[in-house]
C-alpha positions as CSV (number, residue, x, y, z in Angstrom):
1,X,115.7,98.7,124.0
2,X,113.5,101.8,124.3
3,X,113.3,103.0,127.9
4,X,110.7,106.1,127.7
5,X,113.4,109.0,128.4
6,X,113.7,111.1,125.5
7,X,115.3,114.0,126.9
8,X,115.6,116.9,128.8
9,X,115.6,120.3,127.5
10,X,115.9,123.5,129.2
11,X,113.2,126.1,128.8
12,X,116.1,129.4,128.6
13,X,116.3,132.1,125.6
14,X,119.7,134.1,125.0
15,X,119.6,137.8,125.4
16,X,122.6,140.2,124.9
17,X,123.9,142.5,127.7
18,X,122.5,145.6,127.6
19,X,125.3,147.1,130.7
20,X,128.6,146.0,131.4
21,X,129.0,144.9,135.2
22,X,132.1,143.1,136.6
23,X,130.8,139.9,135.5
24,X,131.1,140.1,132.3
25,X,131.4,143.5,129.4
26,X,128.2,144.9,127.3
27,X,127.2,142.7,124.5
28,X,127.9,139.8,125.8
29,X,125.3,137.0,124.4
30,X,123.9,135.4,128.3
31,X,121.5,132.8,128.5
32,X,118.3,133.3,131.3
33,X,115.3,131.2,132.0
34,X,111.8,132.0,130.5
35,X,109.8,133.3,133.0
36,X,106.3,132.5,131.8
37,X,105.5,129.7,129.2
38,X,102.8,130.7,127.0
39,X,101.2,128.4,124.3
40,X,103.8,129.4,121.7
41,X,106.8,128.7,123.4
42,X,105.4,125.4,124.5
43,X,104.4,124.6,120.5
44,X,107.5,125.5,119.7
45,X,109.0,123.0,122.5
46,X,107.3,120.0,121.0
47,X,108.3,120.7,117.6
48,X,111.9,121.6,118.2
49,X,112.3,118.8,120.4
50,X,110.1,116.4,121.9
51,X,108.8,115.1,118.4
52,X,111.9,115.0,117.0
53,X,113.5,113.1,120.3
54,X,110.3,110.4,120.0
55,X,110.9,109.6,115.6
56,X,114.8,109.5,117.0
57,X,114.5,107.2,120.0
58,X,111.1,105.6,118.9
59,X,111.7,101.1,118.1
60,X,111.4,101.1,114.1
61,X,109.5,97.9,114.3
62,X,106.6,100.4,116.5
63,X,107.1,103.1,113.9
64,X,103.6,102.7,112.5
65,X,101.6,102.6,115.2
66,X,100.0,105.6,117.3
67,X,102.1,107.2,119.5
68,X,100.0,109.7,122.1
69,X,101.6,112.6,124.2
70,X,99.8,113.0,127.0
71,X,99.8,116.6,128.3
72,X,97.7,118.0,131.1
73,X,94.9,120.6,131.1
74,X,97.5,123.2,131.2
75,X,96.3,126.8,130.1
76,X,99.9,126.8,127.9
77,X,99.6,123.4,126.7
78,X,98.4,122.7,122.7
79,X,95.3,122.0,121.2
80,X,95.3,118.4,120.3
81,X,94.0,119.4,117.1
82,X,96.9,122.6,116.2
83,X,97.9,122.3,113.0
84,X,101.5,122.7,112.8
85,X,101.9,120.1,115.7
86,X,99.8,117.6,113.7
87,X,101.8,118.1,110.4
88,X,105.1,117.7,112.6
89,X,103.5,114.5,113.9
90,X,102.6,113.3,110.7
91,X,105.8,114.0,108.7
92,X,107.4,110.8,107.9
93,X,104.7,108.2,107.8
94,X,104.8,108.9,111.8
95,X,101.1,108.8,113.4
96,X,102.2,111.4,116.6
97,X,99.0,112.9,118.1
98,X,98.6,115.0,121.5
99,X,95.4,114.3,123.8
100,X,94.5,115.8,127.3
101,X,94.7,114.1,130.6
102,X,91.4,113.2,130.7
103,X,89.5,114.1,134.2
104,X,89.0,112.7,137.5
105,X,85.4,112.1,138.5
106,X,85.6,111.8,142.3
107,X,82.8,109.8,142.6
108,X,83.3,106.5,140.3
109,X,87.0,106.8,140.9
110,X,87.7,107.2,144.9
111,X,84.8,106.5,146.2
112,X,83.0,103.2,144.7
């Protein structure tokens, strides 16, 4: 039974060591966390991983069916309507689309 995790993946790119320090000699491949996520990286994110997590973990029986990925209104986050997100989404008979979080209108939601 499907329980909605897919996964967790650290956002971290691998750099080689430019100095030698006691920690560790020059050359040595390291691993740091990106400091700002652009729209790229963040593409890049949900084709690497979060698509591929959903078509792996996703019930067969549901495979047909629409699956959305919510995402904020994130200056980083995809256009629902990028092109290489929707032909990861689509690959394999899958039907994996991204929409906004649509917005909160203060007056018919809090105070009605």
């Amino acid at each position: 039974m499907w329980d909605g995790k897919l996964g967790l993946w650290p956002l971290t790119e691998e750099y080689v060591a430019q100095r030698s320090s006691r920690n560790r000699p020059k050359g040595t491949v390291c691993t740091r966390n990106i400091d700002v996520v652009n729209r790229n990286i963040y593409k890049n994110f949900l084709i690497r991983y979060v698509i591929p997590a959903i078509k792996q973990q996703w019930p067969r029986g549901d495979r047909r069916r629409p699956v959305m990925i919510q995402q904020d209104n994130a200056k980083p986050h995809v256009l629902p309507h990028d092109a290489d997100v929707v032909a990861a989404g689509m690959e394999g008979g899958w039907c994996i689309r991204l929409l906004f979080q649509p917005p909160i209108h203060l007056t018919s939601t809090y105070w009605t």
